[in-house]
One Martini backbone bead per residue (centre of mass of N, CA, C, O) as a GRO file, in nm:
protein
  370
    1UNK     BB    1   0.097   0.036   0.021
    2UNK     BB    2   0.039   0.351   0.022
    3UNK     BB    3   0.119   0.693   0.097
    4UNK     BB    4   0.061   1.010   0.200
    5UNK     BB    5   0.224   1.255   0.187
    6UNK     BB    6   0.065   1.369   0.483
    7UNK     BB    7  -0.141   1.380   0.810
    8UNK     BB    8  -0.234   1.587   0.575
    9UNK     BB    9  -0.520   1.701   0.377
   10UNK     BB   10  -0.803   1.669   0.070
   11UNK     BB   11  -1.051   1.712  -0.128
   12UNK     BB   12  -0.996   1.935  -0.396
   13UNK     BB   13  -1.241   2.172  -0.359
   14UNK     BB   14  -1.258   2.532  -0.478
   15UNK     BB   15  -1.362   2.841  -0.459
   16UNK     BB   16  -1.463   3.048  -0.737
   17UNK     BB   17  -1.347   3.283  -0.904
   18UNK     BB   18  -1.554   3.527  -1.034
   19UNK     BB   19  -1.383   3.528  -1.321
   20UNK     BB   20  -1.444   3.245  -1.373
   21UNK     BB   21  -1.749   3.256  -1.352
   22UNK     BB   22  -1.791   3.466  -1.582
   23UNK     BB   23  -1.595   3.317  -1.819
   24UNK     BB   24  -1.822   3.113  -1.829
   25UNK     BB   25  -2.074   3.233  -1.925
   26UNK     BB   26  -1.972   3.393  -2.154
   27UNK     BB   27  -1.919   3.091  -2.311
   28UNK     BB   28  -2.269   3.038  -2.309
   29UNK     BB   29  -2.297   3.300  -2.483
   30UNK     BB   30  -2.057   3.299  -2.697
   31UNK     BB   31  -1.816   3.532  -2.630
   32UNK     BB   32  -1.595   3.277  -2.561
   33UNK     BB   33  -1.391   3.073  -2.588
   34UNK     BB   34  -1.266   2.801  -2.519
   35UNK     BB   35  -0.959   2.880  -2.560
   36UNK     BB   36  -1.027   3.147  -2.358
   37UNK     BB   37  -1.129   2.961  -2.090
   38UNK     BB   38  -0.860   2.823  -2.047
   39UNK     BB   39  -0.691   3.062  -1.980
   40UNK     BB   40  -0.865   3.113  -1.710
   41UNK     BB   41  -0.828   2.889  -1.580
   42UNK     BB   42  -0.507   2.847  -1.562
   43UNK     BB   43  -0.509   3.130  -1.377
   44UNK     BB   44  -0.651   2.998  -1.157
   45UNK     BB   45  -0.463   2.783  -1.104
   46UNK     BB   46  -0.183   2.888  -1.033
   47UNK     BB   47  -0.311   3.017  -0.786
   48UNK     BB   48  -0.452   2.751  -0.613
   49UNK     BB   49  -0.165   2.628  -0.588
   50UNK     BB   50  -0.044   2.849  -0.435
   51UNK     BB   51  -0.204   2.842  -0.181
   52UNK     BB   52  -0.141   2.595  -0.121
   53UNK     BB   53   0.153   2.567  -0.037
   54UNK     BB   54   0.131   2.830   0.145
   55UNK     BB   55   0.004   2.710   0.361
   56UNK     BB   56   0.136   2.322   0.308
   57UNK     BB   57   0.039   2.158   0.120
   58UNK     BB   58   0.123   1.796  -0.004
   59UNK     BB   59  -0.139   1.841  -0.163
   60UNK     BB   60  -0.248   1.913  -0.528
   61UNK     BB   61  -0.470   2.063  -0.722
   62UNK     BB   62  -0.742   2.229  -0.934
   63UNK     BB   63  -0.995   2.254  -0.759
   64UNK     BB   64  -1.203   2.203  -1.055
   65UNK     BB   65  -1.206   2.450  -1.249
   66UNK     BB   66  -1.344   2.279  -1.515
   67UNK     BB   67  -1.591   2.259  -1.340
   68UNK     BB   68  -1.923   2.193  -1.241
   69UNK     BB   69  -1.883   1.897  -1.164
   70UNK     BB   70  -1.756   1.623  -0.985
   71UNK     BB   71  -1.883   1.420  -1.248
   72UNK     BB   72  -2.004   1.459  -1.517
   73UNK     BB   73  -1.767   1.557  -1.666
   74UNK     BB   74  -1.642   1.306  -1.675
   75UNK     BB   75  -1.871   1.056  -1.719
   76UNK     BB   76  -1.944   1.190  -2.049
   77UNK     BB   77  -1.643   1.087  -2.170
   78UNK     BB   78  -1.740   0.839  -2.199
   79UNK     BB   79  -1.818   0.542  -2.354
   80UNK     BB   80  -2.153   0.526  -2.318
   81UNK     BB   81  -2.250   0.799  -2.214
   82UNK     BB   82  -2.518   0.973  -2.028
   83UNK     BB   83  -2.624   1.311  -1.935
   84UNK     BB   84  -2.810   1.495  -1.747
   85UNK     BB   85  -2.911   1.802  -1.627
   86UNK     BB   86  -2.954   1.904  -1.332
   87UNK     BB   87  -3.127   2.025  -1.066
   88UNK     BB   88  -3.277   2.238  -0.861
   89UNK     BB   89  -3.408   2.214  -0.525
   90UNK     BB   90  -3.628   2.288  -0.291
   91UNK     BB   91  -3.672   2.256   0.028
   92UNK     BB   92  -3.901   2.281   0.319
   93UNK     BB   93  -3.633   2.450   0.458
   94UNK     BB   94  -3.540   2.648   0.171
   95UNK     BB   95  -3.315   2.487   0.131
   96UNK     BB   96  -3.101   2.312  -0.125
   97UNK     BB   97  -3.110   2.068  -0.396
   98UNK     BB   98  -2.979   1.828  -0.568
   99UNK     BB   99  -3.091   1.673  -0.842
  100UNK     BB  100  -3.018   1.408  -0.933
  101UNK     BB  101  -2.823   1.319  -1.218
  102UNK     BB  102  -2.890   1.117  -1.541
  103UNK     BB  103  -2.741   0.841  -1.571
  104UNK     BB  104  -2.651   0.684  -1.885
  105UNK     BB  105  -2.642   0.351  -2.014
  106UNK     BB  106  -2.608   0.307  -2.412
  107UNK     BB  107  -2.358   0.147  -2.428
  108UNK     BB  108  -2.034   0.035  -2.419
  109UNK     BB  109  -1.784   0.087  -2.222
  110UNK     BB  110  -1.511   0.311  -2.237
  111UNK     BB  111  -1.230   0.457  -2.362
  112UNK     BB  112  -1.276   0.731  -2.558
  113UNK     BB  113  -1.036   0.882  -2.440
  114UNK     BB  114  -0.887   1.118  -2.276
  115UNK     BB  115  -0.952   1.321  -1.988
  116UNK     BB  116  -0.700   1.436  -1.776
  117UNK     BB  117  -0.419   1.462  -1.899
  118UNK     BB  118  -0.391   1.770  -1.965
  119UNK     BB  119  -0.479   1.892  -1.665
  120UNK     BB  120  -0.242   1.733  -1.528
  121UNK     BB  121  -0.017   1.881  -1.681
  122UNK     BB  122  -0.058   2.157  -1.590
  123UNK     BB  123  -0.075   2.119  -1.268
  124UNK     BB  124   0.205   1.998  -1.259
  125UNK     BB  125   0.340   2.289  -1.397
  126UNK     BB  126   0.275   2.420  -1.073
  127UNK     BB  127   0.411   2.233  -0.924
  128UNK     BB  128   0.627   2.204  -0.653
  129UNK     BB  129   0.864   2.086  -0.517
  130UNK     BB  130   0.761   1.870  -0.242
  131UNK     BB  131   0.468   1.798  -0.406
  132UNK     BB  132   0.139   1.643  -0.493
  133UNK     BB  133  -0.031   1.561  -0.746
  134UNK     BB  134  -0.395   1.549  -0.795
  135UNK     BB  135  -0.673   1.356  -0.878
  136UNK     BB  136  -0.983   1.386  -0.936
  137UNK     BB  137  -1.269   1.128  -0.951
  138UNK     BB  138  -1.541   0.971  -1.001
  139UNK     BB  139  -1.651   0.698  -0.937
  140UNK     BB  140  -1.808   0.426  -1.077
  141UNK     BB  141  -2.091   0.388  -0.926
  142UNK     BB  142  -2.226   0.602  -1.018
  143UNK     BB  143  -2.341   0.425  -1.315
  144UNK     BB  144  -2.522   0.263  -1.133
  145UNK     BB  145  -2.705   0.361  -0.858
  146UNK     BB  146  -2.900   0.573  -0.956
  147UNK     BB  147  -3.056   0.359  -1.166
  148UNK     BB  148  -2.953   0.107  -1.221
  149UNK     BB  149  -3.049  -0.138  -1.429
  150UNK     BB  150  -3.256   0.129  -1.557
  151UNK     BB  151  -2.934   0.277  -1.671
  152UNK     BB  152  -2.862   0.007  -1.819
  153UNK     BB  153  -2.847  -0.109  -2.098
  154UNK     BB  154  -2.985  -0.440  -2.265
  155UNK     BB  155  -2.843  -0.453  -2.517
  156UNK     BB  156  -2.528  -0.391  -2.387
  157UNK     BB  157  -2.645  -0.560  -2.093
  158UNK     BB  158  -2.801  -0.834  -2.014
  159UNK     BB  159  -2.544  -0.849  -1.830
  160UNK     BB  160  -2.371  -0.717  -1.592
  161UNK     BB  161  -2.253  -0.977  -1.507
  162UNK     BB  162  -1.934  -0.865  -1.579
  163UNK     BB  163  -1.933  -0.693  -1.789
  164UNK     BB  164  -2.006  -0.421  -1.717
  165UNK     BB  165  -1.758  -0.435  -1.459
  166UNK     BB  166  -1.532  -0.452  -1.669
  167UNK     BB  167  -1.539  -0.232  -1.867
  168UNK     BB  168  -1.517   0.005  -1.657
  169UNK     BB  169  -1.277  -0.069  -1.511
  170UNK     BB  170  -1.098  -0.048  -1.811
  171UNK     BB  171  -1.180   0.242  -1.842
  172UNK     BB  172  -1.029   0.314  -1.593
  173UNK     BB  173  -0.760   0.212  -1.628
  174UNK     BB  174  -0.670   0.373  -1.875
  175UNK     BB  175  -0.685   0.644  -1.742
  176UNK     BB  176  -0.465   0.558  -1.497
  177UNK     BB  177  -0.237   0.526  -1.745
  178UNK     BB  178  -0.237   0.824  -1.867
  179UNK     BB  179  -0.161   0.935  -1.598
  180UNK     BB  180   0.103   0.808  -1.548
  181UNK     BB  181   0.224   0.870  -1.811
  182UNK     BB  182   0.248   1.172  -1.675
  183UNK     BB  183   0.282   1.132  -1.359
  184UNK     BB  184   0.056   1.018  -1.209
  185UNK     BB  185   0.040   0.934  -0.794
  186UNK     BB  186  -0.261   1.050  -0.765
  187UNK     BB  187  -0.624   0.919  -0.689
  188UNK     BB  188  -0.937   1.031  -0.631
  189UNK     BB  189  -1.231   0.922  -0.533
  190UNK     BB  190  -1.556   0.995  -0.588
  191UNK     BB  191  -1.809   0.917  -0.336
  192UNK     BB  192  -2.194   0.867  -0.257
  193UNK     BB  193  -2.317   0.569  -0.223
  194UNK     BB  194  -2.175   0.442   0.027
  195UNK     BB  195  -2.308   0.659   0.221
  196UNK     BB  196  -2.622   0.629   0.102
  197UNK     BB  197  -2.586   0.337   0.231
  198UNK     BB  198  -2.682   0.461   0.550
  199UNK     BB  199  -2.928   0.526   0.465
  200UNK     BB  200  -3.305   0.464   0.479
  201UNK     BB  201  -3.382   0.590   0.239
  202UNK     BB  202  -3.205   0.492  -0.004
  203UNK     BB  203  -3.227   0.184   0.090
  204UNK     BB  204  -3.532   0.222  -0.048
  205UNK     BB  205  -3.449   0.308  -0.301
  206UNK     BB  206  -3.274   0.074  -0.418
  207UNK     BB  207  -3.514  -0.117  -0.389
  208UNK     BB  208  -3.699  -0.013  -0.580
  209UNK     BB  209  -3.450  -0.079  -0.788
  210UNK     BB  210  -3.394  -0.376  -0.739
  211UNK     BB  211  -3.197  -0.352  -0.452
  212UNK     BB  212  -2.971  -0.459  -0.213
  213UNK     BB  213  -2.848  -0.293   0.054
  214UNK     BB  214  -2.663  -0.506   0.136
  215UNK     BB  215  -2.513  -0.637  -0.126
  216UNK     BB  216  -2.386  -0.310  -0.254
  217UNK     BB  217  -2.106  -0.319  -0.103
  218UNK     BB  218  -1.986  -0.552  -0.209
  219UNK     BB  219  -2.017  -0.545  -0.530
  220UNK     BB  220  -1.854  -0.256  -0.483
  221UNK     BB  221  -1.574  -0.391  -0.414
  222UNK     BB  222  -1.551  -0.575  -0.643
  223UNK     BB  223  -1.562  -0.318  -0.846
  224UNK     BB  224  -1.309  -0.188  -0.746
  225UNK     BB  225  -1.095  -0.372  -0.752
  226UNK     BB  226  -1.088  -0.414  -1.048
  227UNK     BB  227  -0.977  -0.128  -1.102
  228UNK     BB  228  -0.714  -0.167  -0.909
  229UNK     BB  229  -0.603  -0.424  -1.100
  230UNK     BB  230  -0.547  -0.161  -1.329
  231UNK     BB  231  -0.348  -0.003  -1.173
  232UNK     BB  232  -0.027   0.144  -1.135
  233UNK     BB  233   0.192   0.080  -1.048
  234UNK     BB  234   0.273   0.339  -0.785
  235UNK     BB  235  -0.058   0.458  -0.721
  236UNK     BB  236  -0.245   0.584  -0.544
  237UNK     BB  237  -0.558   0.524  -0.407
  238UNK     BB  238  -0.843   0.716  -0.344
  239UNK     BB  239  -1.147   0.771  -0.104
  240UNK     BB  240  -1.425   0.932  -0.097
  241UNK     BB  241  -1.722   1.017   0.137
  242UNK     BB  242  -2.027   1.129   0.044
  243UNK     BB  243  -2.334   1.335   0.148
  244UNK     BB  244  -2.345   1.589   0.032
  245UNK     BB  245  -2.244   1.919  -0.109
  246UNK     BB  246  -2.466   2.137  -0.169
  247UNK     BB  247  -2.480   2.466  -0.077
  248UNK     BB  248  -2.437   2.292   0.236
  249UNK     BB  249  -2.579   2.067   0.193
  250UNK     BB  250  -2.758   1.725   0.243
  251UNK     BB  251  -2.861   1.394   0.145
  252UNK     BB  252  -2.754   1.236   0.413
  253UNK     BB  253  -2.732   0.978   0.650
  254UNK     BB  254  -2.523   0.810   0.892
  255UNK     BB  255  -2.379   0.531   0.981
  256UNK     BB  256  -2.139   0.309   0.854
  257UNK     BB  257  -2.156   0.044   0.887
  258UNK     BB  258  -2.330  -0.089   0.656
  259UNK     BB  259  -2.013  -0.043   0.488
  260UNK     BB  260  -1.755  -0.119   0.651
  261UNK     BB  261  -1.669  -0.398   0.550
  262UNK     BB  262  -1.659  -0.339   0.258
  263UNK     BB  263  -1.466  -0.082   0.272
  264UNK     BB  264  -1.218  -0.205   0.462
  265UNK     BB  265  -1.174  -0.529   0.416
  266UNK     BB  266  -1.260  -0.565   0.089
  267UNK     BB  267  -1.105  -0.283  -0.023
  268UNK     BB  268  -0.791  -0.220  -0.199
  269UNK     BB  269  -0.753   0.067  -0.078
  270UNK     BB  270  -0.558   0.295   0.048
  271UNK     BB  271  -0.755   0.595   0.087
  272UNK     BB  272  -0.988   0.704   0.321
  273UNK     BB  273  -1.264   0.931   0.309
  274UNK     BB  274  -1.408   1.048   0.601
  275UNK     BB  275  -1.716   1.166   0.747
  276UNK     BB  276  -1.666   1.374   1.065
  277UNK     BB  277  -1.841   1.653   1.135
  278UNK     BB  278  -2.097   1.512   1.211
  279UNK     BB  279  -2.385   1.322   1.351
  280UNK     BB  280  -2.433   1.206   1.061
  281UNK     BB  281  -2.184   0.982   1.089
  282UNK     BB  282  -2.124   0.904   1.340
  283UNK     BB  283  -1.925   0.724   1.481
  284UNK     BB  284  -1.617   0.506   1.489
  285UNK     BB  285  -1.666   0.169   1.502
  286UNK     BB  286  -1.608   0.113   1.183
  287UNK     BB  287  -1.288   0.120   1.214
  288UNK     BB  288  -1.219  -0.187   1.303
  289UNK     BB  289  -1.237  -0.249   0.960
  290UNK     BB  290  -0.943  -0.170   0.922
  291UNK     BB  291  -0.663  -0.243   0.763
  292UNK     BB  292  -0.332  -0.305   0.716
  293UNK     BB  293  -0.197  -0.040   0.528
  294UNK     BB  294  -0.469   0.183   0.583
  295UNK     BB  295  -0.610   0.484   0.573
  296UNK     BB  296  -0.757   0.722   0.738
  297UNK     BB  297  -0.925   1.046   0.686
  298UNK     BB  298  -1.039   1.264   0.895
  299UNK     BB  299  -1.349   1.462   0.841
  300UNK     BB  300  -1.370   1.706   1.078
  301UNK     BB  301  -1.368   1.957   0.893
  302UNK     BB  302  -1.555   2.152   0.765
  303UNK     BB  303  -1.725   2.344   0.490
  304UNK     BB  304  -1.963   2.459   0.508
  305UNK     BB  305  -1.882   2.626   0.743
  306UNK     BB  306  -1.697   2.879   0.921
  307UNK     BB  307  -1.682   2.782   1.157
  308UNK     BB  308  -1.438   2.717   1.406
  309UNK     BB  309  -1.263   2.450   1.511
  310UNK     BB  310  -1.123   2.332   1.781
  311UNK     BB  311  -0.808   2.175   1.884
  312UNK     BB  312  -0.928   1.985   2.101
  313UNK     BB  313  -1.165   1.857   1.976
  314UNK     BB  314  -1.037   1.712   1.752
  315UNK     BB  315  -0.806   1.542   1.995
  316UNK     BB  316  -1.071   1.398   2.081
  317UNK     BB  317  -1.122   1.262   1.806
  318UNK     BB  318  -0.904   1.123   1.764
  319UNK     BB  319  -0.881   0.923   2.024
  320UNK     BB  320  -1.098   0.807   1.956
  321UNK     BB  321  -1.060   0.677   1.677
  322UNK     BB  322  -0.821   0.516   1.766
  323UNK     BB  323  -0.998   0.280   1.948
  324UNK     BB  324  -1.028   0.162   1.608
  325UNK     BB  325  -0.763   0.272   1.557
  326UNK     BB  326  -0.479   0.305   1.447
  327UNK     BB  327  -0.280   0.594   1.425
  328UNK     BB  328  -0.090   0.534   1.209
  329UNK     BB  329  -0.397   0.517   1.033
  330UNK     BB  330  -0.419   0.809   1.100
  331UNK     BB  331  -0.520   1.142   0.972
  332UNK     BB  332  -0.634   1.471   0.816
  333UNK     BB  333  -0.897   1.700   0.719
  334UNK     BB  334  -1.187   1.792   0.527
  335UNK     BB  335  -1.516   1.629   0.490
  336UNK     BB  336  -1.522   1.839   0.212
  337UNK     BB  337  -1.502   2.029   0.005
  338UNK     BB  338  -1.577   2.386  -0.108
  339UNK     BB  339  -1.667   2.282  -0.443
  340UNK     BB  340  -1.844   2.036  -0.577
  341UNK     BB  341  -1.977   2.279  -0.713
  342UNK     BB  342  -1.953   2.597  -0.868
  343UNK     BB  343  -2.142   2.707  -0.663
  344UNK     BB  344  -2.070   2.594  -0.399
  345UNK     BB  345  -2.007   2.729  -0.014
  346UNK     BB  346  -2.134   2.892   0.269
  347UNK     BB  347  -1.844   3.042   0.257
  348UNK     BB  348  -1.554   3.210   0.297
  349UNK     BB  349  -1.287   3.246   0.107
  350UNK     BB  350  -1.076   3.261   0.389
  351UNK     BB  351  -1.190   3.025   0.525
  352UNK     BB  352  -1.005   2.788   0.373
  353UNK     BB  353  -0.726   2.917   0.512
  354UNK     BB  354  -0.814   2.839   0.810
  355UNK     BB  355  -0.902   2.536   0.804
  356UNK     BB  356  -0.601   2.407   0.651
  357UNK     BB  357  -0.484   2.499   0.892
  358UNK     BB  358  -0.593   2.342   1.131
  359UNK     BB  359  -0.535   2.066   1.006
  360UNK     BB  360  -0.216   2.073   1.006
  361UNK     BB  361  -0.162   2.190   1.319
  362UNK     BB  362  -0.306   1.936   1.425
  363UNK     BB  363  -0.121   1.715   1.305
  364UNK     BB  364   0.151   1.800   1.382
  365UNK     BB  365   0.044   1.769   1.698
  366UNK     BB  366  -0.008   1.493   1.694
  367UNK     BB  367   0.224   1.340   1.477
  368UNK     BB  368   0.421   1.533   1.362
  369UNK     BB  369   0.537   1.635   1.088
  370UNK     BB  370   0.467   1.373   0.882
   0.00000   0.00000   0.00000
């Protein structure tokens, strides 16, 4: 198993600046070219580079700054997918919600392009000697969940198991083996699938499309590690476990138990970021079933609002931890990206600099330098 740059990290996505929220409108109303917005996002991504740097981070990433959405803009470059674009609802509390947006798979999953290479490229590009480029994109399992059986055709899988979770394992090895050979030694997957299966709303919705939600857990590990089989010598590869976050918001709640042995016993991944900001995410006894050689990540501080975590309250949950999984085997985090989506979370732009501070000195302070 590989080891994290750091035992302090981040899960990828800041908020963007103005100017290029800006210059995508621009883009959408055709006042100025691809090749004109991808200037504009460069010039971001140069400066969100140098902030993580000046912090202290020693993984660092594009911000996601190209994208709209933490999932859709990877998954619908893939062959064989369809995406509609998600829509706003407001929810009975005023608050707003993403509504899942339709994944379909419409023909055999392929790796259709170079998705990340270009971008991991550029990235690499800013980032200074003794820090490590992330990658962050989408699980596979996204392909799934949503849809289910009824969101992938049956002309080109009529059955699923193994070709359809081969394919997709394919598609995504192929892409793992260009960021590779780009330089790429660091990708995390991001996952709410997994999460959501904590949930005993989602764990009916589920129901509802025909699938067993005790047995979905073990199925997407065995189907990850397909993936990782994939995986090419010597890259890490992280996954991160998400309830939504979307403008501040979540969509799911719930203990890990539910997914806790599929996901640390049987999953082959190096580093788990799980969210345990809040009392959504329930204890830490599911860290029980992590095995030797794997890190899990605690994302203990929030990024949905500005207030400030103390460092005594961290150390006694990292203390906590502790007691069902080895100390050298975790890590500190922020809960989830600062920008899921482009629209961001309700915090102020200075507000991430002071919470991956506070990662950092609290980790530094745990466990020393390394």
């Amino acid at each position: 198993m590989k080891q994290l740059p750091a035992r302090y990290d981040h899960v990828g996505s800041f908020l963007r600046p103005k100017y290029l929220l800006d210059a995508r409108e621009q883009k959408a109303r055709g006042e100025i070219s691809p090749e004109q917005l991808r200037a504009v996002e460069d010039k971001a991504i140069a400066e969100i580079v140098q902030f993580q740097q000046d912090v202290g981070l020693k993984s660092v990433t594009d911000g996601e700054f190209r994208r709209t959405y933490f999932h859709i803009d990877f998954l619908e470059q893939l062959g064989g997918v369809k995406t509609d674009v998600p829509v706003t609802i407001r929810k009975p509390d005023g608050s707003e919600e993403l509504a899942p947006p339709v994944i379909r798979v419409t023909d055999k999953v392929r790796h259709a392009k170079d998705i990340q290479k270009a971008d991991f490229e550029y990235l690499k590009s800013q980032v200074a000697a003794g820090c490590t480029p992330k990658v962050t994109i989408p699980s596979p399992t996204m392909l799934h969940f949503r849809g289910g059986r009824a969101g992938i055709s049956r002309e080109a899988y009529p059955e699923l198991d193994p070709t359809f979770y081969d394919d997709v394992a394919k598609a995504y090895g192929d892409e793992l083996q260009s960021l590779y050979d780009a330089g790429c030694r660091y990708v995390q997957m991001d996952d709410t699938n997994l999460a959501y299966l904590c949930d005993e709303k989602m764990r009916e919705a589920a129901r509802q499309r025909g699938d067993d939600p005790n047995e979905l857990p073990h199925r997407y590990a065995g189907f990850i590690n397909k993936v990782v089989a994939r995986k090419p010598e010597g890259m890490l590869l992280a996954m991160h476990l998400c309830r939504g976050n979307f403008k501040s918001t979540h969509a799911a709640a719930g203990n890990y138990e539910p997914v806790a042995e599929a996901l640390l016993s049987e999953m082959n991944i190096d580093a788990f970021f799980l969210e345990y900001d809040d009392e959504r995410s329930g204890d830490f006894r599911p860290l029980r079933y992590l095995k030797a050689g794997k890190t899990v990540v605690l994302g203990l501080v929030t990024t949905k609002f500005g207030e400030l975590e103390s460092k005594d309250a961290l150390k006694r949950r990292i203390d906590e931890a502790a007691k069902y999984a080895p100390m050298e085997q975790l890590a500190l985090s922020p809960q989830c990206g600062f920008s899921s989506t482009v629209h961001g979370n309700n915090i102020a732009v200075e507000a991430q600099r002071t919470k991956l501070r506070l990662v950092i000195e609290t980790a530094q302070e745990v466990w020393g330098g390394a």
